[in-house]
N, C-alpha and C positions, 0 to 999 in steps of 0.2 A: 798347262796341265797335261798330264800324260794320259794313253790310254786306261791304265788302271785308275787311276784316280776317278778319272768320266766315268768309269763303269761304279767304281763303287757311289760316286753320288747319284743314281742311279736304281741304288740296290732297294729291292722290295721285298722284304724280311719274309712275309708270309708266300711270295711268291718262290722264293727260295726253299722252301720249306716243302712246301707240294713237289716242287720240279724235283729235291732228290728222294722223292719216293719213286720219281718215272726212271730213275738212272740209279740204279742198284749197284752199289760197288763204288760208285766213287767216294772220293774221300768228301765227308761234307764243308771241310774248311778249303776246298778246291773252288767251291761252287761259290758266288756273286748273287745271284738271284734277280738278272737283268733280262726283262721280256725280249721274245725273239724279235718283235717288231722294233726296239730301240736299237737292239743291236745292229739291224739293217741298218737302221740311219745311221748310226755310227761308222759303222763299214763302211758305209756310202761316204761319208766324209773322210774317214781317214784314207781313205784312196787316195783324197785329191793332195796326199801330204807328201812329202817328202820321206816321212817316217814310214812309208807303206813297205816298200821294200824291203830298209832294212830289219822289221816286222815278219814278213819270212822268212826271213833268216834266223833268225832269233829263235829256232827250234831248241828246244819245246817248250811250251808257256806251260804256267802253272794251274793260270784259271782256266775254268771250262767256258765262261763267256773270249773270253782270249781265244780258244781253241775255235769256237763257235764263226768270232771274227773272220779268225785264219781262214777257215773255210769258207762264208761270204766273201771275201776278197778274191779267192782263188773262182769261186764262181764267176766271178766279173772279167775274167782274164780272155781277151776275144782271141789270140794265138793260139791255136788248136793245140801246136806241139810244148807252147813256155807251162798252159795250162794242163796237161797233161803230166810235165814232169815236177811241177808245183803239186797234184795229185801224187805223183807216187814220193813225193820228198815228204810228205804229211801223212801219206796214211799210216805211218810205223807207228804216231802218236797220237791218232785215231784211238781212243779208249771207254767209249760208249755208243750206243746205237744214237741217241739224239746228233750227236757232232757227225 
């Protein structure tokens, strides 16, 4: 199973619903409707993948939990300098204050 697929089994219809009231602007078929806390574990797992990688690279995702990932993982990065220019390679497609 892929990361989108995990995310959409996942999805919390009404949670989704609230959250694009907090993110004004984004497109709503962009949004999943996956708590921040699942997403951590997720991110936490899919680090230990092989797919993690090339997951950064993979600029730019479509969903905003995808995006949300991206950043959890880029959090986790203990290299001062890999994690700083994984920061500036993501923030062009940084496109709401949540992410």
């Amino acid at each position: 199973m892929n990361l989108t697929e995990r995310l959409f089994e996942m999805r919390d219809e009404s949670y989704r619903e609230f959250h694009l009231r907090l993110i004004p602007g984004i497109e709503p078929d962009r949004v999943i409707g996956v708590r921040t806390p699942q997403l951590r574990k997720i991110a936490a797992e899919f680090i230990q993948t092989e797919n993690a990688d090339e997951f950064l690279q993979s600029l730019p995702h479509f969903y905003y939990e995808e995006n949300n990932i991206h950043g959890i993982i880029i959090s986790k990065i203990k290299d001062f300098e890999k994690c700083l220019a994984e920061v500036n390679r993501f923030l062009p497609f940084m496109d709401n204050w949540a992410t």
